[in-house]
C-alpha positions as a Markdown table, in Angstrom:
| # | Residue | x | y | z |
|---|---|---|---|---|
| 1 | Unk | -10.8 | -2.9 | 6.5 |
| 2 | Unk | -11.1 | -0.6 | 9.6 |
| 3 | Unk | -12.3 | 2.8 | 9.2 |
| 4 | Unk | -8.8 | 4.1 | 10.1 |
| 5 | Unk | -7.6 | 3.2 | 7.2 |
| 6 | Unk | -10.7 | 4.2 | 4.9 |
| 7 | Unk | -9.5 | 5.9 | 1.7 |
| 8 | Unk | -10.8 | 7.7 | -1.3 |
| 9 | Unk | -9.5 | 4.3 | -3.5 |
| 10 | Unk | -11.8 | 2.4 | -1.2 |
| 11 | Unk | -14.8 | 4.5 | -0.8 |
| 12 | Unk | -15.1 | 4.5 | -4.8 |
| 13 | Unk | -18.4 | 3.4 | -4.9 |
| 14 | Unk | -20.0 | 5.9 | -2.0 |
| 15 | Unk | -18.7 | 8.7 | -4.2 |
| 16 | Unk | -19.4 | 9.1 | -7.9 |
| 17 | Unk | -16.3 | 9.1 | -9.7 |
| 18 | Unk | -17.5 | 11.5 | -12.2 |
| 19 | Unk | -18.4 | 14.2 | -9.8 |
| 20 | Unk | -14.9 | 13.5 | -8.2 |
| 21 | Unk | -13.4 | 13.9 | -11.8 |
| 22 | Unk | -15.1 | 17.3 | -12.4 |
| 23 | Unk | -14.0 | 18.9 | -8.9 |
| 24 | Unk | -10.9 | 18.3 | -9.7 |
| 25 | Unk | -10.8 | 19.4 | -13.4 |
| 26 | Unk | -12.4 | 22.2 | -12.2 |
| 27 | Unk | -10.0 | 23.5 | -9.7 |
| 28 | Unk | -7.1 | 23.1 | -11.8 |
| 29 | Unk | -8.6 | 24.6 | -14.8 |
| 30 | Unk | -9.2 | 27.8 | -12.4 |
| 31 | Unk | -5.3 | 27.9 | -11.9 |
| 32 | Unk | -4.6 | 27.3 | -15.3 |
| 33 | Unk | -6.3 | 30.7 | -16.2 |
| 34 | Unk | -6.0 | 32.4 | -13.3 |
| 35 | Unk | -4.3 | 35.8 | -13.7 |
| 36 | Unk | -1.7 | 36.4 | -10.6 |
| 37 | Unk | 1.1 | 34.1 | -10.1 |
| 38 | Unk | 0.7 | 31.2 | -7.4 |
| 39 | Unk | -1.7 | 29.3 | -7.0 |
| 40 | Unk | -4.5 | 31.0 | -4.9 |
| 41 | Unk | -4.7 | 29.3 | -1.7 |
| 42 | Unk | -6.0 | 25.7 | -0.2 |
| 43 | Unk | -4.7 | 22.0 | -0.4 |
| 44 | Unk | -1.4 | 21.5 | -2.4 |
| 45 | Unk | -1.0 | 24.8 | -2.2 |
| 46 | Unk | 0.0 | 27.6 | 0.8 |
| 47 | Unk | -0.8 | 30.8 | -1.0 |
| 48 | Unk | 2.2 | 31.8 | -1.1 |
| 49 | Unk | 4.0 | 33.5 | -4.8 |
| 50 | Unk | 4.7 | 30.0 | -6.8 |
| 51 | Unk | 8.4 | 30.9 | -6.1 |
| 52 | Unk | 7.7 | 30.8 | -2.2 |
| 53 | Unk | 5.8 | 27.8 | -2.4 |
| 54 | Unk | 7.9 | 25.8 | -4.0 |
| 55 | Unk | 11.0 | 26.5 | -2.2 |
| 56 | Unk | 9.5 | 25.2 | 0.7 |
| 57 | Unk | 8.6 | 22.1 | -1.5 |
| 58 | Unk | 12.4 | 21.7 | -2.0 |
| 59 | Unk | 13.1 | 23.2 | -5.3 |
| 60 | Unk | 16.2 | 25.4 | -5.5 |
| 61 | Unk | 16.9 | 28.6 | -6.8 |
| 62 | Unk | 18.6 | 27.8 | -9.6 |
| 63 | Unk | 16.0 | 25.3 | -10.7 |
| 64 | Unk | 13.1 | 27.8 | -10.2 |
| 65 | Unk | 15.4 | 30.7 | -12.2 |
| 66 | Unk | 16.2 | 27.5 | -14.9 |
| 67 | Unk | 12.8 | 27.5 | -16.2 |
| 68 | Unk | 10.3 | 30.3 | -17.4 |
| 69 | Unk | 7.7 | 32.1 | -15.5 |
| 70 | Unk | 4.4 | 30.5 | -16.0 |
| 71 | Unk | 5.2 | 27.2 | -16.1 |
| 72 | Unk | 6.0 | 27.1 | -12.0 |
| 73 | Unk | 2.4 | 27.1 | -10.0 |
| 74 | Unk | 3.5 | 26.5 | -6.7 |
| 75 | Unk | 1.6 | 23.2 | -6.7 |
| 76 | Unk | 2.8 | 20.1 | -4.9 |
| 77 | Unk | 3.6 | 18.6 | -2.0 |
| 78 | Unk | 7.5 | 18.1 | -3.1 |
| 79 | Unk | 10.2 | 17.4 | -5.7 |
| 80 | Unk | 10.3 | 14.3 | -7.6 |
| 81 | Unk | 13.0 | 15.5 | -9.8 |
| 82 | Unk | 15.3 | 15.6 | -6.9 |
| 83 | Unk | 14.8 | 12.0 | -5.9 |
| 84 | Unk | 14.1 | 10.3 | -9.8 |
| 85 | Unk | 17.9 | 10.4 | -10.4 |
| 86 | Unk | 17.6 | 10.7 | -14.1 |
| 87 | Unk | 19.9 | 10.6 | -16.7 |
| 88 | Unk | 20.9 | 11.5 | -20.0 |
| 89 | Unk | 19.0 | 9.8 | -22.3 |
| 90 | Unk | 16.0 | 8.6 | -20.5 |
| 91 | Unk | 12.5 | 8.9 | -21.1 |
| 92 | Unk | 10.2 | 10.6 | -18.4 |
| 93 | Unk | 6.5 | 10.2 | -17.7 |
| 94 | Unk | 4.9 | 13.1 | -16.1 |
| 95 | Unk | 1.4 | 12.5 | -14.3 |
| 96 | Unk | -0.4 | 15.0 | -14.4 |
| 97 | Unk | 2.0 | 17.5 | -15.3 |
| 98 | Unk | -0.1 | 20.8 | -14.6 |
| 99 | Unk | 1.7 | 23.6 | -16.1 |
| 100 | Unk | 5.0 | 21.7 | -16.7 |
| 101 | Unk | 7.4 | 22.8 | -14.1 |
| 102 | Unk | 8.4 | 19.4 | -13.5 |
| 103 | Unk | 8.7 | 18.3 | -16.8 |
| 104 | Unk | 11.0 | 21.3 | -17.8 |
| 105 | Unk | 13.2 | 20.4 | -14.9 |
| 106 | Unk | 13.1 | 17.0 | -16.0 |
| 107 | Unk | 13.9 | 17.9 | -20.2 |
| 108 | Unk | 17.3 | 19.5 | -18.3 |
| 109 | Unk | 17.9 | 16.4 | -16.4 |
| 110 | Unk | 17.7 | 14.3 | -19.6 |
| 111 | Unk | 19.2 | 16.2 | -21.9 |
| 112 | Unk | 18.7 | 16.3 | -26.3 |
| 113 | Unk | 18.4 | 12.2 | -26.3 |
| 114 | Unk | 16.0 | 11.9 | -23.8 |
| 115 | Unk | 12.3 | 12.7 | -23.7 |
| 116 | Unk | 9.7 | 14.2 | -21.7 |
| 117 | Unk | 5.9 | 13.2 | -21.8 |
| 118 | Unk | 3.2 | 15.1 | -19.5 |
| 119 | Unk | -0.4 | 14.0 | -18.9 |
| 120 | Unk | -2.9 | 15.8 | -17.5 |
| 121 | Unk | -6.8 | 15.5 | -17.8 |
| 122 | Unk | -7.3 | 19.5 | -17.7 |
| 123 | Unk | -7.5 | 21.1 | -20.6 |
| 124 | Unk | -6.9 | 24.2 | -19.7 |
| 125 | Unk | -3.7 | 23.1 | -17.9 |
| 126 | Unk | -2.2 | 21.3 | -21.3 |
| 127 | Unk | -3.0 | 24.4 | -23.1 |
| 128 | Unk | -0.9 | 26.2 | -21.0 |
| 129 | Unk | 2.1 | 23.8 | -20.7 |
| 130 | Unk | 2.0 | 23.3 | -24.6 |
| 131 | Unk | 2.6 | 27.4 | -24.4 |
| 132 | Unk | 5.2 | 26.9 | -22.0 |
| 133 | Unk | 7.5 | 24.8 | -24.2 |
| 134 | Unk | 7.6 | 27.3 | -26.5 |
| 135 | Unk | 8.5 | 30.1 | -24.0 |
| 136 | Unk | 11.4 | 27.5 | -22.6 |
| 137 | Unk | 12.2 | 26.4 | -26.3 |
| 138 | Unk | 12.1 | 22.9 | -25.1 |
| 139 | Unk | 11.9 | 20.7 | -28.2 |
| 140 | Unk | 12.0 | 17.1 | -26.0 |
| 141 | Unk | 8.9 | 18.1 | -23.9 |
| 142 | Unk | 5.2 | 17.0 | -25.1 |
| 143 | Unk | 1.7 | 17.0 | -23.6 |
| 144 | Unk | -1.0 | 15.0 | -23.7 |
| 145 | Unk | -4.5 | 15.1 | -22.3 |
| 146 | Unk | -5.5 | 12.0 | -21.2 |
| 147 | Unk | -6.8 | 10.9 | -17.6 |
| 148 | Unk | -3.7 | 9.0 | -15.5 |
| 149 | Unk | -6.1 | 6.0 | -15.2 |
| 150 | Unk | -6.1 | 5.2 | -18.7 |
| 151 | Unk | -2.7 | 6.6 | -20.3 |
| 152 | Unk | -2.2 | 8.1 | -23.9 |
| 153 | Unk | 1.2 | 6.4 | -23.9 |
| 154 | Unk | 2.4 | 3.1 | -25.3 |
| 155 | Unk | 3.0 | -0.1 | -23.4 |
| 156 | Unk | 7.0 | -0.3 | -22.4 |
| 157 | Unk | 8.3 | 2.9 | -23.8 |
| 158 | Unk | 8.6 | 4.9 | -20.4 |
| 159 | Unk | 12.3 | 4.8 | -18.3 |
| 160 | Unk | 10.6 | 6.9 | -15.4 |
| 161 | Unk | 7.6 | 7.7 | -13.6 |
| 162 | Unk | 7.4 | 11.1 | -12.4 |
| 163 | Unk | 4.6 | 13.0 | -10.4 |
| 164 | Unk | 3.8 | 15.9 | -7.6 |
| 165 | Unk | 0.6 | 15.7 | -5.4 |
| 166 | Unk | -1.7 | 14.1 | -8.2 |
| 167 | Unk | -2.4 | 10.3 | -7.4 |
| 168 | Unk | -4.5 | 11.0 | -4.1 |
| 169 | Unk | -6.9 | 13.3 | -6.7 |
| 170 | Unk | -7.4 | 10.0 | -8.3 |
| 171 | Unk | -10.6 | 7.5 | -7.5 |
| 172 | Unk | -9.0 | 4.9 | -9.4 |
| 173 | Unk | -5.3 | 4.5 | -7.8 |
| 174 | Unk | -5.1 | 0.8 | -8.4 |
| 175 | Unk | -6.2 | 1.3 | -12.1 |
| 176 | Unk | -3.5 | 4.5 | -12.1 |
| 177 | Unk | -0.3 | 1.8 | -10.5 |
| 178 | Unk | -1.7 | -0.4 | -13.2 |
| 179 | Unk | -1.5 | 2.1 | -16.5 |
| 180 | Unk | 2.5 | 3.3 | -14.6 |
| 181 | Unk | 3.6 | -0.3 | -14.7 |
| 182 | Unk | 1.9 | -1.2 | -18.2 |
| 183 | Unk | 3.7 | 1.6 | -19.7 |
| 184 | Unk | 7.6 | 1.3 | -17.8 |
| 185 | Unk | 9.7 | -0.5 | -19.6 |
| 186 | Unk | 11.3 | -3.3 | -17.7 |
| 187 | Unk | 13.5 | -1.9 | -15.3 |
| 188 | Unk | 11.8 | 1.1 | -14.8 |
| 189 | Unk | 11.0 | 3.1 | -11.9 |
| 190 | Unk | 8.9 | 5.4 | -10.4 |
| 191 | Unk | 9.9 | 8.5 | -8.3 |
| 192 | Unk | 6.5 | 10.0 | -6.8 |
| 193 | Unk | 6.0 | 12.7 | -4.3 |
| 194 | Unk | 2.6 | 12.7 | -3.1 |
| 195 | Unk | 0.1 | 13.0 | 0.4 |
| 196 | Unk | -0.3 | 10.1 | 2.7 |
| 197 | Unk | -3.0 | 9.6 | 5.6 |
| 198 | Unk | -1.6 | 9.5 | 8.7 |
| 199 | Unk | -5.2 | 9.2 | 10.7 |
| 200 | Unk | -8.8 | 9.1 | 9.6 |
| 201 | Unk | -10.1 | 12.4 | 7.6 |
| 202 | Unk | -13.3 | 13.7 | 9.2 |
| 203 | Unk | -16.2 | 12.4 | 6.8 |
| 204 | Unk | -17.6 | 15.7 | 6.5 |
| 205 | Unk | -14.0 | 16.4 | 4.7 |
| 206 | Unk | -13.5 | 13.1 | 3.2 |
| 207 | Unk | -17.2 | 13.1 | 1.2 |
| 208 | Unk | -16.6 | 16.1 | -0.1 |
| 209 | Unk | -15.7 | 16.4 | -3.6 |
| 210 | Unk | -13.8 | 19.9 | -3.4 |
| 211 | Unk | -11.7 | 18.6 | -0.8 |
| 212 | Unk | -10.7 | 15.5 | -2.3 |
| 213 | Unk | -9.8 | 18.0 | -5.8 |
| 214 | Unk | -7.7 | 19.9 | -2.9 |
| 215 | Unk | -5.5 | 17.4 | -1.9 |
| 216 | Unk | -6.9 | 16.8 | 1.5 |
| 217 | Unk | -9.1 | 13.9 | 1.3 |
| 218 | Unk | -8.1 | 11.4 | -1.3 |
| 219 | Unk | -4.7 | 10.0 | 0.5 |
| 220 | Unk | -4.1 | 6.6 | 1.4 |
| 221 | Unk | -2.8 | 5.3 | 4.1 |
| 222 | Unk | 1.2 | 3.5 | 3.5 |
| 223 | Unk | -0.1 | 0.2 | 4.0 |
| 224 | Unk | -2.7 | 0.4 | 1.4 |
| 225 | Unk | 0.0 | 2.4 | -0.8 |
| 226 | Unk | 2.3 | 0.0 | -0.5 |
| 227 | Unk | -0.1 | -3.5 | -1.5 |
| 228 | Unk | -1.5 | -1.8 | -4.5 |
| 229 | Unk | 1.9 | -1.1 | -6.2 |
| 230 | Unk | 2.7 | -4.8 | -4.9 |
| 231 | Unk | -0.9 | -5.7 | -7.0 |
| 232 | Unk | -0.1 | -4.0 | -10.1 |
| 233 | Unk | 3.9 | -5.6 | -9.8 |
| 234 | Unk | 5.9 | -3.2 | -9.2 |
| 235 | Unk | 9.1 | -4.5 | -6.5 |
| 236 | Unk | 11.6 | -2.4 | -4.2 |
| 237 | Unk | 8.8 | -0.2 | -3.0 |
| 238 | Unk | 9.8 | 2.2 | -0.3 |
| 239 | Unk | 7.4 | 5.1 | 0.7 |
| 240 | Unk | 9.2 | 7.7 | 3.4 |
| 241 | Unk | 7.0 | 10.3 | 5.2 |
| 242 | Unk | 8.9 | 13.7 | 5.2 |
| 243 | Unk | 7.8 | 15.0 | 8.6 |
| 244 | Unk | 8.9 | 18.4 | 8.2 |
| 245 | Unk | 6.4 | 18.6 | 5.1 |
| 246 | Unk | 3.7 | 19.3 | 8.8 |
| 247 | Unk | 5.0 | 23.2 | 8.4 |
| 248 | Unk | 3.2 | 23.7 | 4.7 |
| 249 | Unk | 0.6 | 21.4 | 5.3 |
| 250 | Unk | -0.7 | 22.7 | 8.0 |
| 251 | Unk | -1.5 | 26.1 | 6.0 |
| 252 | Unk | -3.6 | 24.5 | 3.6 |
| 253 | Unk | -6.9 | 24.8 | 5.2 |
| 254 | Unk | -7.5 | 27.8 | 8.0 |
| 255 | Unk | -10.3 | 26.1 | 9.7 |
| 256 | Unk | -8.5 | 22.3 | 10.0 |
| 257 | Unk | -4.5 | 21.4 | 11.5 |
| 258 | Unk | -4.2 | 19.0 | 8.2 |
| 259 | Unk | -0.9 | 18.1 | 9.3 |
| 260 | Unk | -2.8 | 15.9 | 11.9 |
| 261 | Unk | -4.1 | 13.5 | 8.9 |
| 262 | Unk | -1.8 | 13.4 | 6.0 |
| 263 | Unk | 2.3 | 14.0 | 5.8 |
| 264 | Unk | 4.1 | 14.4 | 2.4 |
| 265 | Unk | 6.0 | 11.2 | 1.5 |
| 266 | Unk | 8.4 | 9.8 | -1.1 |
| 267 | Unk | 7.1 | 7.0 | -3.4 |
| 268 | Unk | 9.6 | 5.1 | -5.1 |
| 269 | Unk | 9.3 | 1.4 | -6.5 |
| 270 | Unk | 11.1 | -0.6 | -9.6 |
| 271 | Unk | 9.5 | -2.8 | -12.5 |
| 272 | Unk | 11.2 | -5.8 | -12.8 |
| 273 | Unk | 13.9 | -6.3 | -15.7 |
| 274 | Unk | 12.0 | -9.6 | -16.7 |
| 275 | Unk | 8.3 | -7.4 | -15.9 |
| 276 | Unk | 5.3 | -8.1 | -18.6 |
| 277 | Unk | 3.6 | -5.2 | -19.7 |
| 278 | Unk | 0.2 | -6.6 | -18.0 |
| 279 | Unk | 1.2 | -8.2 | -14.5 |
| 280 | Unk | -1.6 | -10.3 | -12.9 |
């Protein structure tokens, strides 16, 4: 593997996991508790109001104005809601659910027979979404803390896969494609919008935990993307760059263009209808 394509999934064992784990719970708990309404400023975030933010993420007005204050952080990198296609009836997997935006929007989506599940390995954040589904009376959302690698959900009971910006944050992203696939029922899908690396992260950016917890330095690259959901089983996987994601990116960082290393992207793939629980 050439340096170009160098990610945090293969650098696991030059940077301890743990550390990694911490930044990241770290930064999220900060926005969990902080007071004003956005999400402060850096990666997966523009510091703009959460309302601002996401729009440019691709939410719309009426799906902002469908769900309470509180539970929208301005977080991501786009809107796997739009492109999961869900229907009534189906069960949804959140990873790393944050505050539960998504999850709300998902709850609507699904109606009173389906069933939302978010995970998130931040306390402070599940605190605050377990609030929020109070505030939006939502009685078919739940969350649970748990890490995405190793899921608090039961083998074959998920229809979809959801989540916004929170696989690159992860050391582990062939054990994370593993737990999605284990827990999908056959037939199942995933509907991801996340970061990818378009060209090498300078090292001084890549080694460092806060920028990895920042969603600047833990993409992969498509190609590596694409052969570990392939690994863990998962068929029909198509991963589109969304070029115009270059405006927001770009305002991430004030000191580095990171439009010139990683583009927002679509991640969708299928388990099979004849899929075991524990591909090979």
């Amino acid at each position: 593997m050439t340096e170009q394509t160098k990610s945090v999934d293969d650098t696991a064992t030059e940077r301890d996991a743990t550390t990694q784990r911490r930044a990241v719970r770290a930064r999220y708990a900060n926005i969990a508790t902080a007071t004003e309404t956005g999400c402060g400023n850096g990666g997966c975030c523009d510091g703009e109001s959460a309302p601002a933010s996401s729009a440019r993420l691709g939410y719309s007005a009426d799906e902002m104005q469908s769900v309470e204050a509180g539970a929208d952080l301005g977080l991501g990198c786009g809107n796997p809601t739009a492109l999961a296609a869900l229907t009534v009836g189906e069960t949804v997997l959140d990873l790393g659910s944050g505050a539960g935006f998504d999850c709300f929007l998902a709850a609507q989506q699904v109606g009173e027979t389906g069933r939302v599940i978010g995970v998130d390995m931040t306390p402070k954040m599940v605190e605050k979404a377990r609030d929020n589904v109070a505030k939006n009376g939502s009685r078919t959302v739940e969350f649970r803390l748990g890490e995405i690698e190793h899921l608090p959900v039961a083998d074959e009971t998920i229809d979809v896969i959801i989540s916004n910006c929170v696989i690159n944050l992860s050391p582990e992203k062939r054990q994370v494609f593993r737990e999605a696939y284990r827990v999908l029922n056959p037939g199942g899908r995933l509907a991801i919008s996340d970061v990818v690396m378009t060209a090498t992260v300078p090292e001084s950016v890549r080694e460092n935990p806060e920028s990895v917890a920042a969603c600047v330095a833990g993409a992969s690259t498509i190609e590596n993307l694409e052969t570990m959901l392939a690994a863990a089983g998962f068929e029909n996987v198509e991963i589109t760059p969304k070029d115009e994601s270059a405006e927001f990116i770009r305002e991430w960082d004030a000191s580095l263009n990171l439009s010139d290393y990683i583009v927002s992207a679509t991640i969708t793939g299928e388990k099979p209808e004849s899929g075991d629980a524990t591909p090979e």
